[in-house]
C-alpha positions in Angstrom: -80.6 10.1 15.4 -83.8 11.6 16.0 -86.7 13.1 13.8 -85.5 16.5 14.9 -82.0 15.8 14.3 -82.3 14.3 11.2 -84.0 17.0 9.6 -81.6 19.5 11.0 -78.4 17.4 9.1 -81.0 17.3 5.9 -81.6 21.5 6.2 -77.9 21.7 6.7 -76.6 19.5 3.1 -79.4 21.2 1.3 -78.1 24.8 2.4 -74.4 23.3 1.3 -75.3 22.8 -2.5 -75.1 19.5 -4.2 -71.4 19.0 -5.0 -70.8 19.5 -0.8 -73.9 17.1 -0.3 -72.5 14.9 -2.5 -69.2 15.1 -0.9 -70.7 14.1 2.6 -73.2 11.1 1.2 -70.3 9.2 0.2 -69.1 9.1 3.9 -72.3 7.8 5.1 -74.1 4.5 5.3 -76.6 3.1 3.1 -79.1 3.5 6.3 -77.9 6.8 6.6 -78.0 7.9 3.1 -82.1 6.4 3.0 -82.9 8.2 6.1 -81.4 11.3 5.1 -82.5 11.3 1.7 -86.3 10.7 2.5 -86.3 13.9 4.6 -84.7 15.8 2.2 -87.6 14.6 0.0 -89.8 15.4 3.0 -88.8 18.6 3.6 -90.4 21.3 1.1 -90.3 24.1 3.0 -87.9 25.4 5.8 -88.7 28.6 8.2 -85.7 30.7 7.8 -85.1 30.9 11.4 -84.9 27.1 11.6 -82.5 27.2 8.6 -80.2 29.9 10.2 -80.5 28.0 13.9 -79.3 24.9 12.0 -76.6 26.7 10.4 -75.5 28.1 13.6 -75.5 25.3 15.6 -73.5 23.1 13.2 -71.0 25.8 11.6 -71.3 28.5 14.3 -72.4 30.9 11.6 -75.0 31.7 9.2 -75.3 33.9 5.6 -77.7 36.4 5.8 -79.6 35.2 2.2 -79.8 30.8 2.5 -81.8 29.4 0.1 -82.9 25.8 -0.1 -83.8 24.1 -3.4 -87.5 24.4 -4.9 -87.5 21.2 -6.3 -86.3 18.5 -3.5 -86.9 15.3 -5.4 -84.4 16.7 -8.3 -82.3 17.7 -5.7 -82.2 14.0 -3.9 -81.9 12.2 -7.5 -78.7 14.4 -8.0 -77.5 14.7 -5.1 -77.4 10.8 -4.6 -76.1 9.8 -8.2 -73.2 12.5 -7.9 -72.5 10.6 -4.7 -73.4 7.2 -5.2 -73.3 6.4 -9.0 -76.0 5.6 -11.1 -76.5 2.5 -10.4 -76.8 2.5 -6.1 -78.2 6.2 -6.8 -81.5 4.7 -8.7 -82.4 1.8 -6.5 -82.2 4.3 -3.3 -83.9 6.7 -5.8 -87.0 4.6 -6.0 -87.0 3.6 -2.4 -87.4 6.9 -1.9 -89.4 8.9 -3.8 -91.7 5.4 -5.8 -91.9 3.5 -3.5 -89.9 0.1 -5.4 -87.1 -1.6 -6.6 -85.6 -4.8 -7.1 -81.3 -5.7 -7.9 -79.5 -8.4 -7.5 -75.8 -8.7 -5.3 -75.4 -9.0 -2.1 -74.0 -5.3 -1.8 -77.1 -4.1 -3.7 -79.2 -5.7 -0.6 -77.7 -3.3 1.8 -79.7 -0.8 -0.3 -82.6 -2.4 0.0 -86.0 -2.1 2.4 -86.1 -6.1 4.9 -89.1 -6.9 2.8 -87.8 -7.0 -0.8 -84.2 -8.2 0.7 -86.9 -11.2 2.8 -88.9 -11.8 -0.7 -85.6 -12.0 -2.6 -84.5 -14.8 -0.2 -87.4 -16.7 1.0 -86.9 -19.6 -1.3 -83.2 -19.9 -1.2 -81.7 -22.6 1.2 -81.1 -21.4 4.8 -77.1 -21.9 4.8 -77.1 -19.7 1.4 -79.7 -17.2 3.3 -77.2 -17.4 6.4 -74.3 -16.8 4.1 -75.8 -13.8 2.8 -77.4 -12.0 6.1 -74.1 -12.2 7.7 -72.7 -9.6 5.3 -75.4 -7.2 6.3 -75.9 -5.1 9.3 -77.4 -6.4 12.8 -80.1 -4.6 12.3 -81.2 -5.1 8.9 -80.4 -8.5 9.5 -82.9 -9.2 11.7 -85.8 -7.0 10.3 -85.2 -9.8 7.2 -85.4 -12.3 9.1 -88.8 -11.5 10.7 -90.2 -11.6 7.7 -89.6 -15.0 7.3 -92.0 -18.0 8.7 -90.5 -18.8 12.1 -89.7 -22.2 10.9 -87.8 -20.6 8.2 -86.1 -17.7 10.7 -85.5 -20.4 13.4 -83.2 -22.7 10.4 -81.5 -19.9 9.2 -80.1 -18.7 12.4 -79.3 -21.5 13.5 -76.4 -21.9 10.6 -75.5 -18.3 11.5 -74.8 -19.1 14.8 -72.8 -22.6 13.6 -71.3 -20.3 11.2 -67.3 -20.4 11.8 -66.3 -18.3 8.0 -66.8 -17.9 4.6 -64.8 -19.5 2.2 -63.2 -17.9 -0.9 -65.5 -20.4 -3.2 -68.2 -20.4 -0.9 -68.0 -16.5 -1.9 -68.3 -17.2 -5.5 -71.4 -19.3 -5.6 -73.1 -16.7 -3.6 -72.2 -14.3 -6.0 -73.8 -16.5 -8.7 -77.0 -17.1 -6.9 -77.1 -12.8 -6.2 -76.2 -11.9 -9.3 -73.1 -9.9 -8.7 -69.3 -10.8 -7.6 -68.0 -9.8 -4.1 -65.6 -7.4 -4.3 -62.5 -9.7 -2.0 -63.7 -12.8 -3.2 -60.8 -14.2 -4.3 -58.7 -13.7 -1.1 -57.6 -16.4 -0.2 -58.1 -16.0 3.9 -61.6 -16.6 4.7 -64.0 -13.8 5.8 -64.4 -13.9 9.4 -68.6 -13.6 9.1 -71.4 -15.9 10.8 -71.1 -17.1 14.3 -72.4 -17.2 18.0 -71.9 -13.6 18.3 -73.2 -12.2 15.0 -76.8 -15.1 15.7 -77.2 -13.3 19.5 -76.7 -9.9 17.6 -79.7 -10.5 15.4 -81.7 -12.2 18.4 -80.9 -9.6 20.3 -83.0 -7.1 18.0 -86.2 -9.7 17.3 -88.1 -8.8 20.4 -88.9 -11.1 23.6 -91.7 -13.5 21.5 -89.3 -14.1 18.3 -86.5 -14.7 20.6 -88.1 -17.0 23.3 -89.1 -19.0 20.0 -85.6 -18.9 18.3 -83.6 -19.9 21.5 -86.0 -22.8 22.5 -86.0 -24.1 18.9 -82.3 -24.0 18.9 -82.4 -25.4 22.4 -84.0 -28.8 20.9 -81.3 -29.0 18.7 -78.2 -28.0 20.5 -79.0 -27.2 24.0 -75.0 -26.0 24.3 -75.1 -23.6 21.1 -78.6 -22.2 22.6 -76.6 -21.7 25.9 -73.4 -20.0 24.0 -75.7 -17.9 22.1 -77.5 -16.9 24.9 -74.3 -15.9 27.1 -73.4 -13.7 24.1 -77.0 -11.8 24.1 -77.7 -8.3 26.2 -81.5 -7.8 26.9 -83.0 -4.7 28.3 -82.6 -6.4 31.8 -79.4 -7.1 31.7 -78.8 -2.9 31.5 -78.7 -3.8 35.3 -75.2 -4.7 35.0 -74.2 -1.5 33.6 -72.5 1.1 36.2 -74.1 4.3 37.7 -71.9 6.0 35.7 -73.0 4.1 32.0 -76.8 4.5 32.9 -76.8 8.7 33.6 -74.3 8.5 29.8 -77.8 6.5 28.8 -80.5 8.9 30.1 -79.0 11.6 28.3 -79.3 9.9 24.8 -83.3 9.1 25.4 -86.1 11.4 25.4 -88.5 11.4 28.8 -91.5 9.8 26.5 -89.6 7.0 25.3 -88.0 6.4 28.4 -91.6 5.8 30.1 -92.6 3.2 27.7 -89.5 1.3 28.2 -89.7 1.2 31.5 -93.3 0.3 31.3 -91.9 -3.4 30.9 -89.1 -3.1 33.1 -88.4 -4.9 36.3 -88.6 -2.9 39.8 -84.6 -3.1 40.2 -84.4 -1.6 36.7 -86.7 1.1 37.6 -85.0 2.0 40.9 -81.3 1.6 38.9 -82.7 4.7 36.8 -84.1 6.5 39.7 -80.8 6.2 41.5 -79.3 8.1 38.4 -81.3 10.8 38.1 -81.9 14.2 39.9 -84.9 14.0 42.8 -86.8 16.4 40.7 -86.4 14.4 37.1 -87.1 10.9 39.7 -90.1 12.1 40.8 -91.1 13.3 37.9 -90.8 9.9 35.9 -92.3 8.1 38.9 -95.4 9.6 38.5 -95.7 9.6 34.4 -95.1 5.4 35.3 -98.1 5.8 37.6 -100.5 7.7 35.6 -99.6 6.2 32.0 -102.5 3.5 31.1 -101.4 0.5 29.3 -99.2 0.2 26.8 -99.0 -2.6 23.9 -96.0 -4.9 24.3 -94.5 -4.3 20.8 -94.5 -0.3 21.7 -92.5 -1.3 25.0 -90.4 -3.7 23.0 -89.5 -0.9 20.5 -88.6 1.3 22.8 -86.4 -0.9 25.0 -84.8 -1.7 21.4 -84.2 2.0 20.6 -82.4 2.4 24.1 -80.1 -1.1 23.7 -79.2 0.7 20.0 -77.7 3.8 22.4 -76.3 1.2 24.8 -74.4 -0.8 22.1 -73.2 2.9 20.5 -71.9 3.9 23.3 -70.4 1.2 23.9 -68.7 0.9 20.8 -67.4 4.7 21.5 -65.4 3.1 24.8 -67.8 5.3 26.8 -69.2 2.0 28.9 -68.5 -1.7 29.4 -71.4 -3.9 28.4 -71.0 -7.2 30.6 -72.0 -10.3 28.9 -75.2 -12.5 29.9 -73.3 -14.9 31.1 -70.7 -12.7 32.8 -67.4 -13.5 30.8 -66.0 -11.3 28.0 -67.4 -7.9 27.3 -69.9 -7.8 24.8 -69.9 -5.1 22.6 
């Protein structure tokens, strides 16, 4: 979600009252509860019209009198403890509005900013690190990991990608060296984390240097697990393979800006693929902001072409297109 959208969903809980805020939070993610909950902090005024428009556009109707809370860090503190308990609520609590924080459990790390989850972990062993980045998202996954010396990231990912489960005891000592017990530790079916899929996952979101580094250090070791884990990674390039159909769903989702510096570092078929699926007018248009943009730095290009794969891999998830694997086989999604 964009700036604009997010604080259009934060205007919208704070005109809704805490208990109905509440209600919602506990349907989100943490990623979603942070992001929300800093612009609700953010946010200390609201233009009416921009409150009513919201209100509008996301309940089809407005009150004539809407008024939003004075005090938006007591409103964020309450809001998120009604939702999240005390204990979650805090820890997000001081992300947000100090600045710090520091819990133990692999749960609590979900909570958590990639650099105090990366401090947490630097000294642990890499198959404990692995065991424990698994059970977080792709993305915050890999933000972790690039805080790590690339020796250090290159080790840990490769026991992600030899990663076949988790056992039930495995489970446990984790717990001991987080802090905290898994809740489903004592099943006795191992979880089905770690593997070539969830390491390309993580690579995928690294950016071109970290990755080129990663692969060719897991290449000296296992050229064949390098080779698996690459048929199991989609790049910006490989949006090639996506239909006409998949790449106008695509254009829709990114704003004109961020579709320039993507395509700043794209390939000339790329370019011509989103040419081909857009109006002559809109074409033209972007042909000539590619012309007359100046440089741009690689890690703004990267980040960009990242942003887009996010909305590829959504979509994707949704059913709304097919995402053909690097190395052609099973759909990657």
């Amino acid at each position: 979600m964009d700036s604009r959208g997010l604080e259009n969903a934060a205007i919208l809980l704070m005109s809704l009252g805490e208990e109905e805020a509440a209600g919602v939070f506990k349907h989100l993610s943490p990623k979603e509860v942070h992001s929300l909950g800093e612009t609700i902090a953010r946010l200390k005024s609201v233009p009416r019209d921009r409150v009513d428009t919201v209100l509008e556009s996301f309940a089809g109707q407005a009150d004539e009198q809407c008024n939003l809370c004075n005090d938006t860090d007591e409103y964020v503190k309450s809001v998120l403890r009604k939702a999240l308990g005390d204990d979650k609520a805090n820890l997000l609590i001081e992300r947000i509005l100090l600045g710090g924080g520091d819990t133990a459990g692999i749960e609590s790390l979900k909570w958590m900013d990639p650099g105090s989850v990366g401090e947490l972990l630097r000294l642990e062993h890499p198959q404990i690190v692995a065991a424990i980045l698994v059970h977080l998202d792709f993305e915050q996954a890999s933000s972790v990991l690039k805080t790590f010396p690339e020796r250090q990231r290159n080790e840990v990912l490769v026991r992600i990608a030899t990663l076949d489960g988790i056992q039930p005891s495995a489970l446990k000592d984790l717990n001991e060296v987080m802090g905290r017990v898994l809740a489903g530790g004592e099943r006795s079916r191992k979880a089905s984390l770690g593997g070539v899929k969830t390491a390309a996952e993580m690579i995928n979101l690294m950016g071109t240097s970290i990755e080129t580094a990663v692969l060719d250090y897991i290449r000296e070791a296992d050229n064949d697990l390098a080779q698996k884990i690459m048929d199991n990674m989609f790049t910006f390039d490989d949006l090639e393979k996506i239909d006409d159909k998949g790449i106008q769903l695509l254009l829709k989702e990114v704003q004109s800006e961020s579709l320039v510096v993507a395509l700043k570092g794209a390939t000339p078929e790329m370019r011509e693929k989103v040419f081909r699926n857009m109006s002559t007018r809109a074409a033209e248009t972007l042909r000539e902001d590619l012309e007359s943009r100046g440089p741009v730095r690689v890690s703004e290009v990267e980040a960009e072409q990242k942003e887009m794969l996010k909305n590829v891999r959504r979509l994707a998830d949704e059913g709304q297109i097919v995402l053909g694997g690097a190395g052609g086989g099973d759909d990657f999604v």
